[in-house]
N, C-alpha and C positions, 0 to 999 in steps of 0.2 A: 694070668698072661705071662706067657716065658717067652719077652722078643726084649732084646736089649733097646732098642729103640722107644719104648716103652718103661718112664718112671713114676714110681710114688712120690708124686707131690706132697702132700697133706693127708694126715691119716687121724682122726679123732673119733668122738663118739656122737657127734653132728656133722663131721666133714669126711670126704676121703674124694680125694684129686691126685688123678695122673696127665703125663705129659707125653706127648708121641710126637720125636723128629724122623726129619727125613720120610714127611707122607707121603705114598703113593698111593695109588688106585685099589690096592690089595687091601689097605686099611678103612676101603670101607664099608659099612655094614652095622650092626645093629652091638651095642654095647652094654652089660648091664652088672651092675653094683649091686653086692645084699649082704645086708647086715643079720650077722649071725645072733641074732635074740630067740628068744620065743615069746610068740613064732616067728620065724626068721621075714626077713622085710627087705626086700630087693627092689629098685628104678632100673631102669630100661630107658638108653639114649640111641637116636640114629644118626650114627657121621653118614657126610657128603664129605665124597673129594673131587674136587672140578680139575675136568681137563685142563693145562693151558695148551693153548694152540699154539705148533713153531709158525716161526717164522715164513711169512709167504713167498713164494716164487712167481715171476713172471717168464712163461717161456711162449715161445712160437714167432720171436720177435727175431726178422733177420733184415740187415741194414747194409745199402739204404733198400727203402721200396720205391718202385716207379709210382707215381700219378695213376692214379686209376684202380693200381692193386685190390685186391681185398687183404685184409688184412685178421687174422684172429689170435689174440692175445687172455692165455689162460694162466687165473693167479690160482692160486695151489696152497694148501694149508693141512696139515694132519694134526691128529692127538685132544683134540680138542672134547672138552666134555661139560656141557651139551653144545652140540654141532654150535659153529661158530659162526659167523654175519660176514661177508665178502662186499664190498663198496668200491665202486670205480668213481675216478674222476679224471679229467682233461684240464689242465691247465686251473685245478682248483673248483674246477664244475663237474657238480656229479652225472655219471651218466648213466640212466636208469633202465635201457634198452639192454640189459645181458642175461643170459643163462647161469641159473644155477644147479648145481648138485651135490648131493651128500650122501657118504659112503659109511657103514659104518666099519670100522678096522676090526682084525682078527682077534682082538680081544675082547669084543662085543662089550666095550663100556665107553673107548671114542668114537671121534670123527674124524673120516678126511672129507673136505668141502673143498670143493671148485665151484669157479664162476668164469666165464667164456665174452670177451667181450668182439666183437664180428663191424667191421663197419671198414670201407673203401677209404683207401689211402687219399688226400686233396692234399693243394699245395698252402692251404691254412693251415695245416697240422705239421708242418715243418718245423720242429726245434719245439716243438707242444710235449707238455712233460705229463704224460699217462702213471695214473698210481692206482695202484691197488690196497684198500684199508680195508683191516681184519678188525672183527669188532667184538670182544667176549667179555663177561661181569667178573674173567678171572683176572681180564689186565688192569684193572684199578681203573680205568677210565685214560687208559695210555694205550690207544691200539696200535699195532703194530703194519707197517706199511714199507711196500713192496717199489720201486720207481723204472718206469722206461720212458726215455725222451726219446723221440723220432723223427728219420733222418728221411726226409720227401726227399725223390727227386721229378726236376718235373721242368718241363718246356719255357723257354723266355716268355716273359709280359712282357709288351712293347707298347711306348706312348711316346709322343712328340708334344714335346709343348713350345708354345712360339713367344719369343720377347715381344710382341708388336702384333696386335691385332688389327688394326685398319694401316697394310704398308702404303705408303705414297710413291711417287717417281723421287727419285734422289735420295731418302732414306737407304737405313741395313734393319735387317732382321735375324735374329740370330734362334735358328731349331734346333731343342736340345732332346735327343732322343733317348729315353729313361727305359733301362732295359732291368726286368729284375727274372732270374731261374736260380737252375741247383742242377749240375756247378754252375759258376757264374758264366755266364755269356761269354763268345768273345766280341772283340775289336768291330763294331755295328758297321753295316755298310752304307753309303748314301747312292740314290741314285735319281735323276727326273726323267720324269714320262718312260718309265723302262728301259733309262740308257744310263749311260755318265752323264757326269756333271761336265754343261758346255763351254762353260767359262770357269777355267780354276782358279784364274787370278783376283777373280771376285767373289768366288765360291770355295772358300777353303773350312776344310774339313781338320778338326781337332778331337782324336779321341771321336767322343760322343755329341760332338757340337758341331753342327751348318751354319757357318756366318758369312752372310751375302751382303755386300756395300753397293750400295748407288745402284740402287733398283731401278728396274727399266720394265716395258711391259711383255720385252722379252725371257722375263725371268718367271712368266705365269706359268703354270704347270703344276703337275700331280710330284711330288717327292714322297718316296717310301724311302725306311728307315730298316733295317733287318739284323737281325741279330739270330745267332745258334749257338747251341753247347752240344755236348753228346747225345741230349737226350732227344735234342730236332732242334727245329727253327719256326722262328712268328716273323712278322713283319707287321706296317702299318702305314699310314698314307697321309701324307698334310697339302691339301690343295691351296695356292699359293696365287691369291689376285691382288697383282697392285694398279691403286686406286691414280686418279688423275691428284694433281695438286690440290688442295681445296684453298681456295680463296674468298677472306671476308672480307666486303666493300663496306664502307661508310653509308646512311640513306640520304647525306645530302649529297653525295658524288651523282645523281640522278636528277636532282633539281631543275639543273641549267637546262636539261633538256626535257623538262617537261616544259617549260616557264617562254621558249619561244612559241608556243603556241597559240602566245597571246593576242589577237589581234584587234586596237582600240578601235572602233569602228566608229559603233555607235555608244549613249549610254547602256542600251541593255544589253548589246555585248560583251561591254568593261563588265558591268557585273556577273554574266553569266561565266565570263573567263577565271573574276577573281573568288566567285567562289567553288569553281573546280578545283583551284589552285589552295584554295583554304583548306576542302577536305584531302586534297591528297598530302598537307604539311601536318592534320591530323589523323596522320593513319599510325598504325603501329608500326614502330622504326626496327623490331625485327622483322619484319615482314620483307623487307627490301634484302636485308642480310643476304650475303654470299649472291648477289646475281650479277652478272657480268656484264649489262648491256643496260641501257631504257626499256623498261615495258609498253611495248609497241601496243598493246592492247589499251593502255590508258592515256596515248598519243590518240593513236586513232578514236577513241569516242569523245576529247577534246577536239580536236576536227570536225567530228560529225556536228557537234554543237554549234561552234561556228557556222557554218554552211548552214544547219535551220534557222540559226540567227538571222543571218545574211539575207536567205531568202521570205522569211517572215516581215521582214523589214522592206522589201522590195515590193511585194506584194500590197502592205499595207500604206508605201507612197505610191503603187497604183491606184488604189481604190480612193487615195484622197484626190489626187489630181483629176479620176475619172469625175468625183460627183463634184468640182468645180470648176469645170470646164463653160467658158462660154461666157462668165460673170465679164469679160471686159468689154463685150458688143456694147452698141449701141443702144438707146431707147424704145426703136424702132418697134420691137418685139413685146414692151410693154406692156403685160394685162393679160400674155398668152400663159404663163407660168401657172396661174392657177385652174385654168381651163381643165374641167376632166379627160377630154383625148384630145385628140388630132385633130380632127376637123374645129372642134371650137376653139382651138387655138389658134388657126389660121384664123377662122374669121375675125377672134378677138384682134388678132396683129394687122388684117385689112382694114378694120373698123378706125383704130389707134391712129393707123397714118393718114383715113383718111382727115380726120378731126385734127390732125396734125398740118396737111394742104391747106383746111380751108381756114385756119388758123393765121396760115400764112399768107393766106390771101386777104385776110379781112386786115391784116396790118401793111400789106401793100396798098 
């Protein structure tokens, strides 16, 4: 061997070792050692020399891109031997969706390898850092890796969020309208029902915030919120109802006036009255909660009771009166009571007096 790059290490009559720097691709090939005996005795070794792959490229990247774009981004690698591994990733996730390809280069022992990755620009990949990892058994387990972050640009998000979600009359509520794009928004506009705002003195606007004092139910209506940059404009809508005052009453502020409907009559009235009045003191006390008035419906069937009282009662001192009617007459009549009809009963009460006459005559 006459290449300087090439020395005699070790030379014996069991050993003989040489050294080769500065390898390249040209070194290699098949090698062989012989010992000049008789008969002479020669080994036979086959070198490998592995490509390293440069450094990869990321091109096709131009910034910013709109929303919507396609976008195709090719990493790029030569020299490599055997053909080298291309791996993409997004923010540390691989993504496994790309094209590959391999070339072999003009000195028919590397490679140049591409890999193509294709996918539509969204406004989630904004500031997402896209890499490209080359993968060969020449880098020791240290691949070498390519980086493009990318610059979205893309339309306002628009949201309204409200401090107060059930407004009352005399409360404030204050709308804070949350605008996120690229470039940033500007200065958001307020507006209700598709006009201005009616009342500024109660309606004042800061920046990105609607704060309304001493709500009225003139203040209902639609408000949209709108925001633009270069790249357009969103908008978005918060419809706005306020409520009456709500008012929680006591259940015994209703009592008094269940309790005149008590009318002592009779006994069986007192009792019918005091035990309506029992169950409506055991009822459930949120049950009354927030009502504004007596429940006219539990007046009135306390009334109605009453009055079947009343007239149950009326009825059954007729029918006593009716069947003792007459017990204060006279004697005269005597003996007709148990008579089966009419006629024998006359006769019995004719019979009676006469026995009665001649009674009276036999003591004259």
């Amino acid at each position: 061997l006459r290449d300087n790059r090439i020395e005699l290490v070790r030379a014996s009559w069991h050993e003989l070792s040489i050294s080769v720097s500065d390898v390249s691709l040209s070194d290699e090939g098949q090698y062989t050692c012989s010992l000049f005996t008789m008969p002479v005795k020669t080994s036979k070794a086959f070198l490998t020399v592995l490509g390293v792959p440069e450094k990869p490229q990321i091109t096709g990247f131009t910034s910013p891109v709109m929303e919507g774009e396609r976008m195709q981004l090719t990493c790029k690698t030569s020299g490599s031997k055997p053909a080298a591994d291309i791996r993409w990733f997004k923010n540390d996730k691989e993504v496994k969706d790309v094209k590959y390809l391999k070339e072999e280069d003009a000195n028919r022992k590397t490679f140049t390898v591409s890999s193509t990755l294709d996918f539509l620009a969204d406004r989630n990949d904004d500031g997402a850092v896209v890499s490209c990892r080359v993968d060969h058994e020449s880098l020791n387990s240290t691949p070498q890796i390519a980086m493009q972050v990318l610059e979205i640009h893309y339309t306002p998000l628009v949201k309204i969020i409200s401090s107060n979600s059930w407004p009352e009359e005399g409360q404030s509520i204050i709308l804070t309208c949350e605008s996120k794009g690229k470039p940033v928004p500007e200065p958001v506009l307020w507006t209700k029902d598709g006009g201005e705002l009616p009342d500024p003195e109660r309606m004042v606007v800061n920046g990105r915030v609607l704060s309304i004092s001493f709500l009225n139910k003139t203040d209902n209506g639609t408000y949209r919120c709108e925001a633009k940059n270069p790249i357009g404009r969103n908008s978005t809508e918060y419809v706005l109802i306020v409520h009456d005052v709500f008012n929680t009453l006591l259940p015994t502020t209703v009592i008094p006036s269940l309790t005149t409907a008590t009318v002592p009559t009779t006994v069986a009235l007192t009792a019918s009255t005091t035990t309506s009045a029992t169950a409506i003191s055991t009822r459930d006390p949120n049950a009354l909660t927030g009502q504004t008035g007596p429940d006219h419906a539990l007046i009135g069937g306390i009334v109605a009771v009453v009055v079947f009282v009343t007239l149950c009662s009326i009825i059954l001192l007729g029918r006593y009166l009716a069947r003792h009617k007459g017990t204060y007459l006279t004697n005269e009549a005597k003996g007709a009571e148990d008579a089966p009809d009419a006629d024998t009963a006359i006769i019995n009460a004719e019979g009676s007096q006469v026995n009665a006459e001649e009674k009276k005559e036999y003591f004259i």
